[in-house]
KOLSE-769736 format. One record per atom (N, C-alpha, C): residue in three letters; y, z, x. Coordinates in steps of 0.2 Angstrom, whole numbers, plus 5000, padded with zeros to 4 digits. Layout:
BEGIN
alaYZX
...
//
This chain:
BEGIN
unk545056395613
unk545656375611
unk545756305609
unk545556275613
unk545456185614
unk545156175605
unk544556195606
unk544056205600
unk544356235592
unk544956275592
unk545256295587
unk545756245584
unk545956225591
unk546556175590
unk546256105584
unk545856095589
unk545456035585
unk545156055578
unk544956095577
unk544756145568
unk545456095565
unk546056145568
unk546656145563
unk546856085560
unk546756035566
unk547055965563
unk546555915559
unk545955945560
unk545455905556
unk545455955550
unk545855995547
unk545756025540
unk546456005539
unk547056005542
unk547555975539
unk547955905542
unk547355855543
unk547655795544
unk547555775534
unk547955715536
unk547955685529
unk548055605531
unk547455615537
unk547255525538
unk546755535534
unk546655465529
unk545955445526
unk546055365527
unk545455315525
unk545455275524
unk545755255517
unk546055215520
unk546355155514
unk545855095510
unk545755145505
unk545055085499
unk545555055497
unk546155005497
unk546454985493
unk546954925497
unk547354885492
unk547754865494
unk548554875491
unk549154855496
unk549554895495
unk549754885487
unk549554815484
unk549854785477
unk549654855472
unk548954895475
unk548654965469
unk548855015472
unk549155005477
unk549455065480
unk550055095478
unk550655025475
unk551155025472
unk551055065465
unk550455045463
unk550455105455
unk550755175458
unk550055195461
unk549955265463
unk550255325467
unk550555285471
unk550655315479
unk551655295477
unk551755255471
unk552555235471
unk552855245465
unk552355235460
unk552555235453
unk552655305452
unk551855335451
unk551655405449
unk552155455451
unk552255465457
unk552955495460
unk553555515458
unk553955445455
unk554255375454
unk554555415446
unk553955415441
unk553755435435
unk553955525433
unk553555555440
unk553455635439
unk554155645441
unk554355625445
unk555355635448
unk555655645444
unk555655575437
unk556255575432
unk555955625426
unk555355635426
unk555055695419
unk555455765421
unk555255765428
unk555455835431
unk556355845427
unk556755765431
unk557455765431
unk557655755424
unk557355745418
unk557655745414
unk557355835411
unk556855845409
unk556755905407
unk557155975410
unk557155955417
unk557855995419
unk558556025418
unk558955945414
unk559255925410
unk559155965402
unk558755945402
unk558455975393
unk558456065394
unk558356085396
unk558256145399
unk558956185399
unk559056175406
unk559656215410
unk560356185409
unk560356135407
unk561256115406
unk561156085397
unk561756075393
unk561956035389
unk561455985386
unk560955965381
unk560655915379
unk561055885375
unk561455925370
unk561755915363
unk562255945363
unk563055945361
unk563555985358
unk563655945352
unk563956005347
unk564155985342
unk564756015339
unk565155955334
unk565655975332
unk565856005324
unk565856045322
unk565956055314
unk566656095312
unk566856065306
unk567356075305
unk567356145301
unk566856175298
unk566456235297
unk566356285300
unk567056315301
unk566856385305
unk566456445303
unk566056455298
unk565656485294
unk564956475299
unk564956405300
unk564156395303
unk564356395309
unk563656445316
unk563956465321
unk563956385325
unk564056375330
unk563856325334
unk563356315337
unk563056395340
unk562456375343
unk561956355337
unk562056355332
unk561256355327
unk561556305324
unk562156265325
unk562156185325
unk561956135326
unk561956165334
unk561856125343
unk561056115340
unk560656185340
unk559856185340
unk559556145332
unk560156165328
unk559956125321
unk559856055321
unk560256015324
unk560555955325
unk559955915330
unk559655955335
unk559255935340
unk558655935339
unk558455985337
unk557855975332
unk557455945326
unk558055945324
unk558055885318
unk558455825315
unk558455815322
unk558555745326
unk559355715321
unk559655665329
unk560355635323
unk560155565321
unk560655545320
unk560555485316
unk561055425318
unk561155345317
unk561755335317
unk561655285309
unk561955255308
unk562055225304
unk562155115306
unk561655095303
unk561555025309
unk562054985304
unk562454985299
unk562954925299
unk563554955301
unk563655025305
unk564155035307
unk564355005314
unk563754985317
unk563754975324
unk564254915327
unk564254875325
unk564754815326
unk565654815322
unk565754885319
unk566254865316
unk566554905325
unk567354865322
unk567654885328
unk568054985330
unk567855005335
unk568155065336
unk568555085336
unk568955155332
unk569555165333
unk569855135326
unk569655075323
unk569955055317
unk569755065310
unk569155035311
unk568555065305
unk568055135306
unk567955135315
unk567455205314
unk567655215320
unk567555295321
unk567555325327
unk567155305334
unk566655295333
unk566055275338
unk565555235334
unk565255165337
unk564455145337
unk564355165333
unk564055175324
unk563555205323
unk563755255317
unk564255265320
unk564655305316
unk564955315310
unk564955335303
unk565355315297
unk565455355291
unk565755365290
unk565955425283
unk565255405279
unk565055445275
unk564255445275
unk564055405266
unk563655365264
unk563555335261
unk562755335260
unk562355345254
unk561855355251
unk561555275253
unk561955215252
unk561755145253
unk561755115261
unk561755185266
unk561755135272
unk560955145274
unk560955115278
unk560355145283
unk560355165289
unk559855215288
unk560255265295
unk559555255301
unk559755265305
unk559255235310
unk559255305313
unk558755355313
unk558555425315
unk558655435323
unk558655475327
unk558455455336
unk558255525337
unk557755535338
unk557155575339
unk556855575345
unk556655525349
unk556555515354
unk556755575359
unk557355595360
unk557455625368
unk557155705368
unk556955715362
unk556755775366
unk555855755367
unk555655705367
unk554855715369
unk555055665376
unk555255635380
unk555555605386
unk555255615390
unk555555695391
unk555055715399
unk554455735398
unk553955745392
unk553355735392
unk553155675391
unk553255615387
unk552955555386
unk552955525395
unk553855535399
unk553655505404
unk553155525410
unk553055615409
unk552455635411
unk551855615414
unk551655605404
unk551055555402
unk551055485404
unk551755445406
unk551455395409
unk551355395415
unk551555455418
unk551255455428
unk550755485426
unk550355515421
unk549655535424
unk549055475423
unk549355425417
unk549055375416
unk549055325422
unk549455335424
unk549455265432
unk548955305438
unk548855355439
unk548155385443
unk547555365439
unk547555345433
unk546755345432
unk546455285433
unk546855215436
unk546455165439
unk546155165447
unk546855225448
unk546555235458
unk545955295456
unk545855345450
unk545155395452
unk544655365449
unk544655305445
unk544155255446
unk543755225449
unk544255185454
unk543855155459
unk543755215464
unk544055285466
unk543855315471
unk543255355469
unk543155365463
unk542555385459
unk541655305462
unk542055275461
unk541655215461
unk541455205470
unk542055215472
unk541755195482
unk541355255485
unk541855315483
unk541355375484
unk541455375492
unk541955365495
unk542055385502
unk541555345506
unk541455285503
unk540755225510
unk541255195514
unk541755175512
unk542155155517
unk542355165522
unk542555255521
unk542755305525
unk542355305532
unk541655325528
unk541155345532
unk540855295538
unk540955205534
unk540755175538
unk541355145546
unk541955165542
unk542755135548
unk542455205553
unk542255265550
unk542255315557
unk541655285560
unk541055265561
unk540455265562
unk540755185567
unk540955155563
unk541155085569
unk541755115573
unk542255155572
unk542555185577
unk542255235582
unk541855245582
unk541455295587
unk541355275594
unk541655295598
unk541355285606
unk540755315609
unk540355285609
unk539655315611
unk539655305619
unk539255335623
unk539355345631
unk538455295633
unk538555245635
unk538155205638
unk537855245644
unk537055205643
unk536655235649
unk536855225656
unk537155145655
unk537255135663
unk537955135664
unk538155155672
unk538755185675
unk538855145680
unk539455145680
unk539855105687
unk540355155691
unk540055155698
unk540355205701
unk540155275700
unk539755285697
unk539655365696
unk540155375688
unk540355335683
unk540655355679
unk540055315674
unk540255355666
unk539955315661
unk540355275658
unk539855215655
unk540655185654
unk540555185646
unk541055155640
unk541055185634
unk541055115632
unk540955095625
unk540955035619
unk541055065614
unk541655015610
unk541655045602
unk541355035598
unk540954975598
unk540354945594
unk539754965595
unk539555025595
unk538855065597
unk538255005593
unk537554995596
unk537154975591
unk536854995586
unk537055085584
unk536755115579
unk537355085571
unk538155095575
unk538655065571
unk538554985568
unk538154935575
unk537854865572
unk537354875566
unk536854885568
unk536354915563
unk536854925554
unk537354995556
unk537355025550
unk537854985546
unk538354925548
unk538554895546
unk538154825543
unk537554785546
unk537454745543
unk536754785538
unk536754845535
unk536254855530
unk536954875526
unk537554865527
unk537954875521
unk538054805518
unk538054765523
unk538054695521
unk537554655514
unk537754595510
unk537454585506
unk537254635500
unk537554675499
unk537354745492
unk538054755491
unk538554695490
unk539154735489
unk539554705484
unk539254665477
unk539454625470
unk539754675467
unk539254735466
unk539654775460
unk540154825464
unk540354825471
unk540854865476
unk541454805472
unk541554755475
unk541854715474
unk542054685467
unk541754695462
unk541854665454
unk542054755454
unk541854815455
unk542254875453
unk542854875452
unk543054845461
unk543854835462
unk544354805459
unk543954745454
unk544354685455
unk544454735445
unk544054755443
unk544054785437
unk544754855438
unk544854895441
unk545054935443
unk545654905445
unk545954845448
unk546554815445
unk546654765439
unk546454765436
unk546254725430
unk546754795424
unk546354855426
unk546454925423
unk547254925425
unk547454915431
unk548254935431
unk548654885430
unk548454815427
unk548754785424
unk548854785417
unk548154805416
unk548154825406
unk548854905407
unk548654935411
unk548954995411
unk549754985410
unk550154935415
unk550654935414
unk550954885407
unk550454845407
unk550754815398
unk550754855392
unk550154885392
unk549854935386
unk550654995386
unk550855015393
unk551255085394
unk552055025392
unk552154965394
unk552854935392
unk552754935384
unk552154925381
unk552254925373
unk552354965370
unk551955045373
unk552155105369
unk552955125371
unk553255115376
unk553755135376
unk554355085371
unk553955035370
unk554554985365
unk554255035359
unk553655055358
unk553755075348
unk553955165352
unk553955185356
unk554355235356
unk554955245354
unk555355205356
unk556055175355
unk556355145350
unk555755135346
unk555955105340
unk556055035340
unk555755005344
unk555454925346
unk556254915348
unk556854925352
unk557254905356
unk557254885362
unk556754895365
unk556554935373
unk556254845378
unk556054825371
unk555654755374
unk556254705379
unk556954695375
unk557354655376
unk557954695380
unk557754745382
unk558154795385
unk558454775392
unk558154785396
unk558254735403
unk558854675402
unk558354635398
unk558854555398
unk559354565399
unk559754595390
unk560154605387
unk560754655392
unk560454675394
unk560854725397
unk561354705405
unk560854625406
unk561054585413
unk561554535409
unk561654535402
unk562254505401
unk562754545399
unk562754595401
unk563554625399
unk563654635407
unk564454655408
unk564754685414
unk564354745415
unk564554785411
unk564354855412
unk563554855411
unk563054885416
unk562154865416
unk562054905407
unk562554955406
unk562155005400
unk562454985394
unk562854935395
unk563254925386
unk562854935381
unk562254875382
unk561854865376
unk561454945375
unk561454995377
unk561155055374
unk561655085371
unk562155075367
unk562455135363
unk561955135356
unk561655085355
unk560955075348
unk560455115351
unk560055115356
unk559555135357
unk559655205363
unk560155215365
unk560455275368
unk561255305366
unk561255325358
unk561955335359
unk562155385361
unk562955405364
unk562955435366
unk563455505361
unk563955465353
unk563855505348
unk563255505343
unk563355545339
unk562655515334
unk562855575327
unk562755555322
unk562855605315
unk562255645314
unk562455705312
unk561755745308
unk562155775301
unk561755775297
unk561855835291
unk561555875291
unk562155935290
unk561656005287
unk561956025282
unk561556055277
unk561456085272
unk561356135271
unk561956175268
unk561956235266
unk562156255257
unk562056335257
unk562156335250
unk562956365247
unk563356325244
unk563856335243
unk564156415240
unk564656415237
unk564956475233
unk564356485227
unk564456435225
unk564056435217
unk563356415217
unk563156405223
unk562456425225
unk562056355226
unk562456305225
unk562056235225
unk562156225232
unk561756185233
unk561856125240
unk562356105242
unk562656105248
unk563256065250
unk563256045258
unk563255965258
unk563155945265
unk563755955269
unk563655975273
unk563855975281
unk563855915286
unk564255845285
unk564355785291
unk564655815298
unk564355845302
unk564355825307
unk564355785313
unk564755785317
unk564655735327
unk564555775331
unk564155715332
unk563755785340
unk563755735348
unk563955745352
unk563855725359
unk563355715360
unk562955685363
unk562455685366
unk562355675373
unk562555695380
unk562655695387
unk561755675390
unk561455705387
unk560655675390
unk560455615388
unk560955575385
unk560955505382
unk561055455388
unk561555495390
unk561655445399
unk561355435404
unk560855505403
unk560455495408
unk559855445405
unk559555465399
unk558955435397
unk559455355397
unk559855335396
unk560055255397
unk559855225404
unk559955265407
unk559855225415
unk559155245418
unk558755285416
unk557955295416
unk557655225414
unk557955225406
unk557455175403
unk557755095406
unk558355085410
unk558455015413
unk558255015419
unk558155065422
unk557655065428
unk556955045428
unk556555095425
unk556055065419
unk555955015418
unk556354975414
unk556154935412
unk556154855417
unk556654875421
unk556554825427
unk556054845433
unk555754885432
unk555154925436
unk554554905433
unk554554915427
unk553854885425
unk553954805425
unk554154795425
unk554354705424
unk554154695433
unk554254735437
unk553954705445
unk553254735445
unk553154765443
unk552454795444
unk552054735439
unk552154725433
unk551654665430
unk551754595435
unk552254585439
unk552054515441
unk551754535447
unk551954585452
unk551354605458
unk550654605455
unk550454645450
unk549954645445
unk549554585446
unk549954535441
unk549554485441
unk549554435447
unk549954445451
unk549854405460
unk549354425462
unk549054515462
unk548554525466
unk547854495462
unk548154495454
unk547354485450
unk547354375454
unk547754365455
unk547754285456
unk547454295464
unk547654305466
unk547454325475
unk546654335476
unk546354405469
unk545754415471
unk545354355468
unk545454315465
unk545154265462
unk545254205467
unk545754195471
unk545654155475
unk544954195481
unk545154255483
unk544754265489
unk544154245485
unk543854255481
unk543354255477
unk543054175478
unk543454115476
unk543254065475
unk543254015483
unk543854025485
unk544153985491
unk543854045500
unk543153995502
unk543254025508
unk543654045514
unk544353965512
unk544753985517
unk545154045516
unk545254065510
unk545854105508
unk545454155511
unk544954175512
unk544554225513
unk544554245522
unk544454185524
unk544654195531
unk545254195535
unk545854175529
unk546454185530
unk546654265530
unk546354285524
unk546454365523
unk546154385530
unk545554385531
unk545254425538
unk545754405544
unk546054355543
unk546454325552
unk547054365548
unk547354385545
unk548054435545
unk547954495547
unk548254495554
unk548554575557
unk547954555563
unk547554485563
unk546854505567
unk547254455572
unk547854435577
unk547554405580
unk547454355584
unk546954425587
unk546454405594
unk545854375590
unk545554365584
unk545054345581
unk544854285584
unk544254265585
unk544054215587
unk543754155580
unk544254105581
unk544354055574
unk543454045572
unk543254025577
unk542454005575
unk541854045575
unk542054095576
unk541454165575
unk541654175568
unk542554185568
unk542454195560
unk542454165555
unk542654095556
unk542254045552
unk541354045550
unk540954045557
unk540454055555
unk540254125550
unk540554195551
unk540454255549
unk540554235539
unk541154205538
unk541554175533
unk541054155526
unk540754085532
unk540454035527
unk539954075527
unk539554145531
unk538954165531
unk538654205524
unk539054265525
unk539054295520
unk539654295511
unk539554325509
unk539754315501
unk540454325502
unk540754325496
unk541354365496
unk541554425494
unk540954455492
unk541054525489
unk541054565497
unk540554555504
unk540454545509
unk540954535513
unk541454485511
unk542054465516
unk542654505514
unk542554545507
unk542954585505
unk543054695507
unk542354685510
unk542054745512
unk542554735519
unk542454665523
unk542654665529
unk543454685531
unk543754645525
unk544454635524
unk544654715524
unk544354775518
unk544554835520
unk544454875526
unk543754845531
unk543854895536
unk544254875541
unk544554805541
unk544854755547
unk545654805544
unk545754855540
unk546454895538
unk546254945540
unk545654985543
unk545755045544
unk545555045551
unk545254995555
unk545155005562
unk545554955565
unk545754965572
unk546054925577
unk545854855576
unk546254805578
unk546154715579
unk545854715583
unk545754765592
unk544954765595
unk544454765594
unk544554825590
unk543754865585
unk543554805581
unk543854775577
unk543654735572
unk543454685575
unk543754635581
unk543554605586
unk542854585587
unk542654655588
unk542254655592
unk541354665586
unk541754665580
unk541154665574
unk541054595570
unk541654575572
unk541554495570
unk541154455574
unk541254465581
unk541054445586
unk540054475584
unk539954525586
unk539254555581
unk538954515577
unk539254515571
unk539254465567
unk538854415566
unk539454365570
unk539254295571
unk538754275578
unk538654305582
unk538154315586
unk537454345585
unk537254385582
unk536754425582
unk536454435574
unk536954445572
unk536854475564
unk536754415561
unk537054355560
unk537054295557
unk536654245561
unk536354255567
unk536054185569
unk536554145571
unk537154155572
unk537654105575
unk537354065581
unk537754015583
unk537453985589
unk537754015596
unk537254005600
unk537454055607
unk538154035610
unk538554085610
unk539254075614
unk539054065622
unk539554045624
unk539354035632
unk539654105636
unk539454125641
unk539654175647
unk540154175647
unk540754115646
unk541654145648
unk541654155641
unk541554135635
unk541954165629
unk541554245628
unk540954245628
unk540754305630
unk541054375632
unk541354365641
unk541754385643
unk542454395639
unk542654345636
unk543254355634
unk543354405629
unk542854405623
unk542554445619
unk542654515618
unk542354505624
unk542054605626
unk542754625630
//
């Protein structure tokens, strides 16, 4: 029964190693989510409630095949109507008894929304199945293998006694040692990718939008109201014309107003958004500045190892530090996250002792060590 028990939680635990740090974790594990939540909630929207009404003063044409006419073939406003004032010149933003000489500015956008934002949550996974394509689970393998308690020959008392640091786990840790440039330049490329990712994904979203989207944030931190500045790029009336054939058989246009309710929602998406991706690109580039420092500066590098670590001992891991690379000190970095500040302890300690030729510790630091 014991035996079954243990099956169960080893096929549905969902501990793995952590190959990452939280800065790429934010893509994937925050955004993607994040992304798939609003696709879901606005296609919902698009579906099962109201996307479009419309009004026609043409009772002849039904409304539902105004509603579907008008939204498929998208509305329109009119951009030198935007600034006259409401109520006196036009009814709404954009709005305006219809003229051959204006320019109308089309909005097509909302019905691809929940697919386009979709595709941006699937594009933020393909920097983390890069690099997990790239590590192939050596991490994993190696934090189990230094967490293992092996049962020592000699006993105290009639008991055996245990250590975390097996010698077979010494051994297999220092043959991972020194082979780990392209481990560590994979990485550093694989946040390079979710930096590209999010500026590449803030551009298409501005020609999405019809290149409004760039200054959308700012602009919108100067009005009282956060969404003023979207009645241009989210209006919530909008014109369509339909075309039908008169008595005498010619064309005759149809001016129509239609409501748009899924406007208010895509308006508070895209200001989310847009101050979302704006903190992802500077985490972004803190962490590309960060790996460049571990890279150049040993201290930084020993700095990183001493967070979360600390009982570390300053001069084993100085020594361990200046010994090996830092592709090598960055292998360290990720297992010092996936095992105990003992466990790690006690490989540094290894390390600097034994593995690097460090100079002999004395008996009481020794003790103190173990």
């Amino acid at each position: 029964m014991q035996t079954f028990c243990s099956s169960l939680r080893n096929i549905f635990s969902f501990r793995v190693a952590e190959i990452d740090t939280a800065s790429f974790r934010l893509h994937y594990k925050v955004t993607f989510p994040i992304l798939l939540f609003l696709s879901v909630l606005v296609g919902w929207r698009q579906i099962f409630e109201v996307a479009i009404s419309c009004f026609s003063r043409n009772s002849d044409i039904p409304g539902v095949f105004v509603n579907n006419y008008c939204y498929t073939h998208s509305t329109f406003s009119y951009e030198e109507s935007w600034s006259k004032s409401v109520g006196e010149e036009v009814p709404y933003p954009g709005m305006d008894k219809y003229s051959s000489d204006k320019t109308k500015v089309h909005h097509t956008y909302y019905q691809w929304v929940s697919l386009v934002i979709f595709v941006q949550s699937i594009l933020f996974l393909l920097p983390r199945c890069f690099w997990k394509h790239v590590e192939s689970g050596r991490l994993e393998e190696l934090t189990k293998e230094l967490s293992k308690p092996e049962v020592v020959k000699e006993s105290f008392h009639g008991q055996n006694l245990i250590r975390s640091t097996t010698e077979s786990s010494r051994l297999l840790l220092r043959s991972e040692l020194k082979r780990n440039g392209g481990y560590f330049a994979s990485y550093v490329v694989a946040e390079v990718l979710n930096l590209v990712n999010v500026v590449g994904q803030f551009c298409l979203m501005n020609i999405f939008l019809g290149g409004h989207f760039f200054f959308y944030g700012h602009q919108a931190l100067q009005f009282t109201g956060l969404l003023e500045p979207g009645f241009k790029l989210f209006p919530g009336v909008a014109g369509c014309n339909i075309y039908t054939y008169g008595s005498s058989g010619d064309p005759q246009r149809h001016s129509i107003m239609c409501l748009l309710p899924i406007n208010i929602l895509n308006s508070k998406i895209y200001a989310f958004l847009w101050f979302w991706f704006v903190f992802l690109f500077i985490v972004s580039c803190c962490a590309l500045v960060c790996r460049c420092a571990f890279f150049v500066s040993s201290w930084f590098r020993g700095a990183s190892l001493a967070s979360g670590n600390r009982h570390l001992d300053k001069k084993q891991l100085q020594v361990v530090v200046s010994q090996i690379s830092a592709s090598d000190c960055f292998l360290l970095y990720l297992i010092s996250r996936n095992i105990s500040s003992v466990k790690f302890k006690e490989v540094v300690s290894r390390l600097a002792k034994e593995d690097l030729g460090a100079q002999k510790f004395s008996d009481d630091d020794e003790n103190t060590l173990m």
